[in-house]
C-alpha positions in Angstrom: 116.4 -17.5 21.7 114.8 -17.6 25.4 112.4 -15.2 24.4 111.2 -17.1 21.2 111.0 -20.3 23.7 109.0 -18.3 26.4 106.6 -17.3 23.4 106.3 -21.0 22.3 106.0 -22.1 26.3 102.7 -19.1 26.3 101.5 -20.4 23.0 101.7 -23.8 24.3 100.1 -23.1 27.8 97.2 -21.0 26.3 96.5 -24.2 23.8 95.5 -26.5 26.0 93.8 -24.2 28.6 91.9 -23.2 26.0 91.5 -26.3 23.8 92.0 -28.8 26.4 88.4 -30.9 25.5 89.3 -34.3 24.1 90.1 -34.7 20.3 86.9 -35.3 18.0 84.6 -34.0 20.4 84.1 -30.7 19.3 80.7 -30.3 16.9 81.4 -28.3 14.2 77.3 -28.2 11.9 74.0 -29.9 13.2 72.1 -31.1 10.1 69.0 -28.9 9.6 70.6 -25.7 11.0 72.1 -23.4 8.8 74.5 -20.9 10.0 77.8 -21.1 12.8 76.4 -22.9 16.0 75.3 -19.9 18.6 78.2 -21.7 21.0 80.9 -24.2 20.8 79.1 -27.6 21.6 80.7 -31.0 22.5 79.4 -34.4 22.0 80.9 -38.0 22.9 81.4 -40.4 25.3 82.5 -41.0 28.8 83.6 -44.6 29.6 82.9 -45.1 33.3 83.9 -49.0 33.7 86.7 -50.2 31.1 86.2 -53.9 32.0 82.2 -53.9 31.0 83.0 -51.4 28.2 80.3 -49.2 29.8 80.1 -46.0 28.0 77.9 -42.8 28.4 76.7 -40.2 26.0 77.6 -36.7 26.7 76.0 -33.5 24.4 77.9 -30.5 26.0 76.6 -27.1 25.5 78.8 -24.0 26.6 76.9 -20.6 27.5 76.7 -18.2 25.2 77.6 -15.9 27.7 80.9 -16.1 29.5 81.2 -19.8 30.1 84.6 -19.5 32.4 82.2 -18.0 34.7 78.7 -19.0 34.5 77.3 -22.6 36.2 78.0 -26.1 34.5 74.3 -27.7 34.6 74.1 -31.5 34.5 70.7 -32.2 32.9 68.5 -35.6 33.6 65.5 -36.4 32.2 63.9 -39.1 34.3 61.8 -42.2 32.9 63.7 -44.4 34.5 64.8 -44.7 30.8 64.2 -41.5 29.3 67.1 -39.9 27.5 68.5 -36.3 28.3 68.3 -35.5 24.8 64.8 -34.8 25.6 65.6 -31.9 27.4 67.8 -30.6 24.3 65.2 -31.2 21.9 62.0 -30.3 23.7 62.6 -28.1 26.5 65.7 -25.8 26.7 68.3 -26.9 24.5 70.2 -24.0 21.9 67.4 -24.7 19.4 63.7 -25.0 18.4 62.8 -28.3 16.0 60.3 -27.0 13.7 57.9 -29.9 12.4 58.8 -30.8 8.5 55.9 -30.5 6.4 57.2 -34.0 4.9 56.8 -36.9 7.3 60.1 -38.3 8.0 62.4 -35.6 6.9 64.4 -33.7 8.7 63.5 -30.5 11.1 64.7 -27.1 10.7 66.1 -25.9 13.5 65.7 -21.9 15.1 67.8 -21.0 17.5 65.9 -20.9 21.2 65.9 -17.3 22.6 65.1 -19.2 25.8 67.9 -21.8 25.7 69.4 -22.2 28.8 73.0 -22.0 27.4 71.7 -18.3 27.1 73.4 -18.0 31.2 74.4 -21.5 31.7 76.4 -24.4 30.8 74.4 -27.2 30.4 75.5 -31.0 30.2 72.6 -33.0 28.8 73.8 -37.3 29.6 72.3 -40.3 28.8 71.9 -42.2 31.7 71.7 -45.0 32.7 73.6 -47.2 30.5 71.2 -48.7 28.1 69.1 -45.0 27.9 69.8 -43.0 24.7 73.1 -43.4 22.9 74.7 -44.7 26.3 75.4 -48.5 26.1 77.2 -50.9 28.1 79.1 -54.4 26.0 77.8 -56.7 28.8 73.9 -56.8 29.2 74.0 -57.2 32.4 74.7 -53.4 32.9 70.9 -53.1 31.8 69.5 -54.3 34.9 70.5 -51.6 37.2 69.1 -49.3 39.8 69.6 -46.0 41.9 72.6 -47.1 44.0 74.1 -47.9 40.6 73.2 -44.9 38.4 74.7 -42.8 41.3 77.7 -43.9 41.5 78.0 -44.2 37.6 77.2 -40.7 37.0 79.0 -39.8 40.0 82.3 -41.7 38.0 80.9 -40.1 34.8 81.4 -36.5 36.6 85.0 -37.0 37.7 86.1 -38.7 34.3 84.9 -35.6 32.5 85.8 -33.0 34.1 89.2 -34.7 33.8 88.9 -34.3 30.3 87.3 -30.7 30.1 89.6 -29.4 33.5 89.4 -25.5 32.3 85.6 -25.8 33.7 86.8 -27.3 37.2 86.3 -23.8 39.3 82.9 -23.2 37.8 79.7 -23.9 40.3 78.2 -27.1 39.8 74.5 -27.8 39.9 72.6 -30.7 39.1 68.8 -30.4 37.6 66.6 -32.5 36.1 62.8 -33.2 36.2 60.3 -36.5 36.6 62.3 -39.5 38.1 65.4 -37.5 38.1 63.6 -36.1 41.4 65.6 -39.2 42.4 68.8 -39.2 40.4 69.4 -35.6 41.4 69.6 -35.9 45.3 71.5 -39.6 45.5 73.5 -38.4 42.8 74.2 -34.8 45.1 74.5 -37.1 48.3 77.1 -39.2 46.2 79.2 -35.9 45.3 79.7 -34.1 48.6 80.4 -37.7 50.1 83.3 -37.6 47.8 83.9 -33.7 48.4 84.0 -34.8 51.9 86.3 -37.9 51.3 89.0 -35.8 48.8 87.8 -37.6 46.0 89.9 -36.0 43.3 89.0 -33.5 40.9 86.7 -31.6 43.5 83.9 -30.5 42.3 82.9 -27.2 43.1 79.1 -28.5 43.9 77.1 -25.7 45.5 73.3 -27.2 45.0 70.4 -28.6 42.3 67.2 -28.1 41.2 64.5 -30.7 39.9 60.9 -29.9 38.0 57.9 -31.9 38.7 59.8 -34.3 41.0 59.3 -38.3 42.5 59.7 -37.8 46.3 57.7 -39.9 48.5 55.2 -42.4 47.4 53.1 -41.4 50.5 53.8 -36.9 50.0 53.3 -37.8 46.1 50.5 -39.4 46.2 48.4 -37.3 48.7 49.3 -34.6 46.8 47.4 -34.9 43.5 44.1 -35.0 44.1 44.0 -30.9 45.8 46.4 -29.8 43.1 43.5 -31.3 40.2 40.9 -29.0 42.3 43.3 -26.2 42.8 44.0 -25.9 38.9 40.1 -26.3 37.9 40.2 -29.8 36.5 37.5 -31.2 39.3 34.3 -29.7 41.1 34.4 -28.5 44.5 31.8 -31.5 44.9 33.7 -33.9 43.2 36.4 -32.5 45.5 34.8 -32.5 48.6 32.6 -35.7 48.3 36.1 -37.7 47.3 37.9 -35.8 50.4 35.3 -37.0 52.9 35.1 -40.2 51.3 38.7 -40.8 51.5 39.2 -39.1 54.9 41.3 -36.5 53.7 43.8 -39.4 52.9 43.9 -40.3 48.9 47.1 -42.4 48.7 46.8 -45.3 49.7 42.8 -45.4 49.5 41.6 -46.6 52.4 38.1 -48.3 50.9 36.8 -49.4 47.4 34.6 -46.2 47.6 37.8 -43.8 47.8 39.1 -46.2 45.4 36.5 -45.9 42.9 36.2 -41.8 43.4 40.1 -41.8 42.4 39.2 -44.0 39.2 37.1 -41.4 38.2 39.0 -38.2 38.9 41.6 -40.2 36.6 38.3 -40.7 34.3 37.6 -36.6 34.5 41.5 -35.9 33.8 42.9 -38.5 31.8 42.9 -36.5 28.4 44.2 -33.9 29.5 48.1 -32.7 29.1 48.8 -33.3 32.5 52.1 -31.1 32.0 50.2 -28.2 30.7 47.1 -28.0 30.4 46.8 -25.0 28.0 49.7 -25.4 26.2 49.7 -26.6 22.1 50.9 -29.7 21.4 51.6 -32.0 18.0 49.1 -35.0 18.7 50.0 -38.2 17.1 48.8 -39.2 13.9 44.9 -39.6 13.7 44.4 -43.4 14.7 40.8 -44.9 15.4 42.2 -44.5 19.4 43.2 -41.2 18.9 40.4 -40.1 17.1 38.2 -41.8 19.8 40.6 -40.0 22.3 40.0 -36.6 21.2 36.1 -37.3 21.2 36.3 -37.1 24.7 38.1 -33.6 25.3 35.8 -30.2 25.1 35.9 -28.9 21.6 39.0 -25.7 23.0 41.3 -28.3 23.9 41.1 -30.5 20.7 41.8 -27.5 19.0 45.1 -27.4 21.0 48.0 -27.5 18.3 45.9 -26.6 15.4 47.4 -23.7 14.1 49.1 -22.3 10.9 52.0 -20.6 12.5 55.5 -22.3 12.8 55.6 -23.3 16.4 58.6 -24.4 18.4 58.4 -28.5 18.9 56.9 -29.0 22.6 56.6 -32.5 23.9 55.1 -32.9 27.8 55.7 -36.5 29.2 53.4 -38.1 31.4 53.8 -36.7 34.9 55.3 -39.7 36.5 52.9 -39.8 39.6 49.4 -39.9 37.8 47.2 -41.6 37.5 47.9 -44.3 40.4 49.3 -46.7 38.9 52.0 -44.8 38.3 53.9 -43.8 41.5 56.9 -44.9 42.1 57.1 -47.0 45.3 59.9 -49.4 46.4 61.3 -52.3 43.8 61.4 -52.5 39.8 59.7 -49.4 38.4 57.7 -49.8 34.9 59.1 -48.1 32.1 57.7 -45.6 30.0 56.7 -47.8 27.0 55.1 -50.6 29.3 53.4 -47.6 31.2 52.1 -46.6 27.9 50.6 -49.9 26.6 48.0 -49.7 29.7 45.6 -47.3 28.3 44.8 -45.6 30.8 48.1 -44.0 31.5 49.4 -43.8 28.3 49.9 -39.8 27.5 47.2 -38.2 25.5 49.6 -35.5 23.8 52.9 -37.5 23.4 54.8 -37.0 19.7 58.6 -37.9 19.5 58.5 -38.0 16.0 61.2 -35.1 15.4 63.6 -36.7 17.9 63.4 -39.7 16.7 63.8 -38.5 13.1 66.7 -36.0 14.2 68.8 -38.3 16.1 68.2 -41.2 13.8 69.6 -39.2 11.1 73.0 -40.9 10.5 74.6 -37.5 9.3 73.0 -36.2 13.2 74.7 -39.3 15.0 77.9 -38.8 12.6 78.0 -34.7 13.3 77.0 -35.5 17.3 79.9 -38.3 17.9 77.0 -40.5 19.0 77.7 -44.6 18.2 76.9 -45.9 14.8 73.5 -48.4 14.9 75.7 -51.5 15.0 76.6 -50.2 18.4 73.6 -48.8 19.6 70.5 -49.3 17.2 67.8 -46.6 17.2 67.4 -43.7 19.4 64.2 -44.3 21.3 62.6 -41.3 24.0 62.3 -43.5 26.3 63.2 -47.6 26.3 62.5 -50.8 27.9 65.2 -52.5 28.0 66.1 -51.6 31.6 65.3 -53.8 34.7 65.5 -50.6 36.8 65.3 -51.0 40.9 64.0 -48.2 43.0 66.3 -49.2 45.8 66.9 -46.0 47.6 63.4 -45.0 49.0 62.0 -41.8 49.8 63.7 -38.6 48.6 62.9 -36.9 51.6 65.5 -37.6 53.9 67.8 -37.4 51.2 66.8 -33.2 50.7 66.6 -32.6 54.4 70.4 -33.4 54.6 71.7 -31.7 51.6 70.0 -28.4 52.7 71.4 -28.8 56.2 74.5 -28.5 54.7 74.2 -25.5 53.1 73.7 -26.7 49.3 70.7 -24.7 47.5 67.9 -26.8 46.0 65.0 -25.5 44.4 62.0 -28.1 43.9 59.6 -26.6 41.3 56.3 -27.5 39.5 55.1 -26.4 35.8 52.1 -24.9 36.1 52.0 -23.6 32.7 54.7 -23.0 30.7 55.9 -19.5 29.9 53.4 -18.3 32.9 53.6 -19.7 35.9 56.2 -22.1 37.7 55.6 -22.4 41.7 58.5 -23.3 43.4 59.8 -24.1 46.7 63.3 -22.8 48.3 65.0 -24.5 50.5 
């Protein structure tokens, strides 16, 4: 009898080692997918303050290799106000979303040979409250800033690894690209403080890495005008005549003439996928402005995303820190949809049209555990219903004292996807 209660005590054990993510989480199909999911995925929510009912959405993709071993990635897409799920539709998430032939129906979806849950776990969260599927009861949640969304992801981080303990002695990183050049190293500061305090569960944090990252208003800024020559997109006159006009200092301009060579650098290159300049992309549909858009470009890069072949879904944002108007300095920061009614910063190749359908879908929100629309209404890329402070300055100091410490970081730029990425180890 001590045996058979020894081999119910194993059983037991091995259960909820093994099985020890909450109940309803795991997602079993993904409308527009046929076939078993490449990995076991997870989706739900993660409330991080009980009294304000404030609740973030999780989609949790284990590795297809051994995930015991392999990292845990926590993905953030930037904005402020952009949702993660960006990141799992259009950049390395398990699948490709190939664009219906019937406006408005669902995509098919390929599995990504380039995922990276092909040597990774990855963590893609909504965040902040108010971003994506993550919503807070009181309102007031919605006007927030990067103290805030520090500590809440910070308290989103503990929480779930309390409910998903099995990944505990994996090594942590946090990545993400765009404004999430200043989630990622607050949010790192805010983890080894708590390492360093005994906040429990320890997390076994060992560094991050962030793509085409806000910094430094000032090392942002200067920084644009020699990358345009560097890539071709400006003369060497141009180059050099806005250089000596600007006395090798383009941010802030020191005189209307600097000025007014930046305005039309932004003139030469505003067209242009500033994300990647050769690579296809779905334009939206064929609007007088569009149409009168595309006039503008050379005849080869009109022809970008033309093509009869069944591509793989690729949406590039805006880089956040052109043209001028954009970089992020001190104080409220615009959102993305108030940066994109000024015309001239609103993203020539932009298309969100198979997000939106996907995760509008109410047999996706159903089969992802996200919130039903009388709790959170539609899905939007990016929103504007965030008052959103830039209250922690520049990101500098912030990278100088992580790496003392011994934590990796790798700060990276897309070139061109596929080709070339140039990045910087610290």
């Amino acid at each position: 009898m001590s045996n058979l209660y020894l081999i119910l005590l194993n059983i037991f054990l091995t259960f909820v080692v093994t099985h020890s993510a909450p109940e309803g989480s795991l997602i079993t199909n993904l409308p527009g997918f046929n076939g078993s999911l490449p990995s076991k995925h997870y989706g739900g929510y993660v409330t991080i303050d009980e009294s304000h009912g404030k609740n973030l959405y999780y989609y949790f993709v284990q590795s297809e290799a051994n995930s015991s071993k392999v990292p845990i990635v926590l993905w953030l897409n930037g904005g402020p106000g952009c949702s993660s799920l960006d990141g799992f539709v259009y950049e390395h998430g398990p699948f490709n979303f190939e664009k219906p032939v019937t406006k408005g129906a669902l995509p098919k979806l390929k599995l990504n040979p380039y995922s990276w849950s092909k040597v990774s776990n990855v963590i893609y969260l909504d965040s902040p409250a108010g971003v994506g599927f993550s919503y807070s009861k009181n309102v007031s949640d919605y006007k927030t800033g990067d103290k805030q969304t520090a500590a809440d992801i910070h308290t989103f981080l503990l929480k779930w690894f309390e409910l998903y303990p099995e990944f505990l002695a994996n090594p942590l990183y946090l990545a993400g690209e765009s404004y999430a050049g200043v989630y990622v190293p607050t949010l790192a500061d805010k983890v080894v403080k708590g390492i360093e305090a005994g906040i429990k569960p320890k997390l076994n944090f060992k560094g991050y890495l962030i793509g085409n990252p806000v910094a430094d208003p000032i090392f942002d800024g200067n920084a644009l005008v020699p990358f345009a020559h560097g890539m071709g997109l400006i003369s060497d006159q141009i180059f050099e005549n806005t250089t000596k006009t600007c006395n090798g200092t383009f941010y802030p301009p020191d005189s209307v003439a600097c000025s007014n060579l930046l305005l039309k650098i932004d003139s030469i290159i505003h067209h242009l996928n500033i994300y990647d300049i050769l690579e296809p992309c779905y334009h939206g549909d064929d609007t007088e402005e569009n149409q009168k858009n595309k006039s503008k470009l050379p005849l080869s890069f009109r022809q970008l995303g033309k093509t009869e072949k069944s591509l793989p879904v690729r949406k590039r944002m805006f880089g956040r820190a052109w043209p001028y108007g954009a970089i992020v300095k001190d104080g409220i920061v615009p959102s993305w949809p108030q940066l994109n009614s000024k015309s001239l910063i609103a993203p020539p190749c932009f298309d969100d049209e198979i997000a939106m359908v996907w995760l509008n879908n109410p047999d996706v929100r159903k089969a992802i555990h996200a919130a039903e629309k009388s709790v959170v209404s539609d899905w939007n890329l990016c929103t504007d219903q965030l008052e959103y402070d830039h209250d922690l300055g520049s990101m500098i100091p912030y990278h100088k004292n992580l790496t003392s410490k011994g934590y990796s970081a790798l700060i990276f730029r897309l070139i061109f996807q596929h080709n070339i990425v140039l990045g910087l180890f610290l």
